[in-house]
VMD Tcl script that draws the C-alpha trace (Angstrom):
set ca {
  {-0.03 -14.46 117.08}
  {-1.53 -17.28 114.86}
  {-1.79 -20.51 115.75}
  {-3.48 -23.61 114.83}
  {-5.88 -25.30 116.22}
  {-7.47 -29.03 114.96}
  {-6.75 -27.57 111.76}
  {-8.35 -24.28 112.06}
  {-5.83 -20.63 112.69}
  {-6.60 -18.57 115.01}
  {-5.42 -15.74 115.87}
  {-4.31 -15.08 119.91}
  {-2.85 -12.19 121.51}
  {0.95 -12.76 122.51}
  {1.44 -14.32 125.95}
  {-1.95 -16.34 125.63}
  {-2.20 -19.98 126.57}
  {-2.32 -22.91 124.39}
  {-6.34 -23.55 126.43}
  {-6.96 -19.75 125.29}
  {-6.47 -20.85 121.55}
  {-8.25 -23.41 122.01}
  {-11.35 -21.51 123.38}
  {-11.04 -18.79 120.67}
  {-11.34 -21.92 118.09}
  {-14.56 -22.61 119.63}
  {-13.48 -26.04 120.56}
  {-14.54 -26.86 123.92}
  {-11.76 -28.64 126.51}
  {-12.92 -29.54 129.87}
  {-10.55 -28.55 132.54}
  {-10.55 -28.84 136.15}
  {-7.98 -26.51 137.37}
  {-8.27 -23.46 135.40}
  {-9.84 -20.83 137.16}
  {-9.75 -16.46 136.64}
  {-8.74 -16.42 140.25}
  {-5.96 -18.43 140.20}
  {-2.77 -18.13 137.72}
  {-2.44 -20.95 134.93}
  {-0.98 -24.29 136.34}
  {-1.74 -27.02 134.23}
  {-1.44 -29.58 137.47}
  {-4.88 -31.79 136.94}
  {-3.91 -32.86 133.25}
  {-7.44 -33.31 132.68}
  {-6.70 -30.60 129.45}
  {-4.10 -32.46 128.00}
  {-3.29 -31.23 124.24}
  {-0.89 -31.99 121.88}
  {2.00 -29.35 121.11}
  {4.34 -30.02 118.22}
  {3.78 -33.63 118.21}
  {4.37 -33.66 122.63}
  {1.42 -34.25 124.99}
  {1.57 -31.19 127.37}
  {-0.91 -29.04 129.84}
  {-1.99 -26.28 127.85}
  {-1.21 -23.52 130.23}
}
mol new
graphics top color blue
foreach p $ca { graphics top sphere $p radius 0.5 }
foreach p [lrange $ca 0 end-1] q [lrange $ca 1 end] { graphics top cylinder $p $q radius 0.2 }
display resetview
């Protein structure tokens, strides 16, 4: 899948996160919550991004 990021496409497997595009952009995002051993929950909103003009967690 391609997305874009500040600008920039990427390209993403499907089923990866809005914070995984944003890592494979090479843009950094500091997060609090995210964490391999736990699934995505987006509950900090430390991360927050925008998404088609909304504010939302990226996971």
């Amino acid at each position: 899948m391609r997305v874009t990021v500040d600008g920039n496409e990427v390209d993403v497997p499907a089923g990866a996160t809005v914070l995984d595009a944003v890592r494979a952009a090479g843009r950094d995002l500091p997060t609090l919550c995210d964490d391999d051993r736990l699934a995505p929950a987006g509950l900090c909103r430390l991360c927050l991004v925008r998404v088609s003009g909304r504010i939302a967690p990226p996971a």
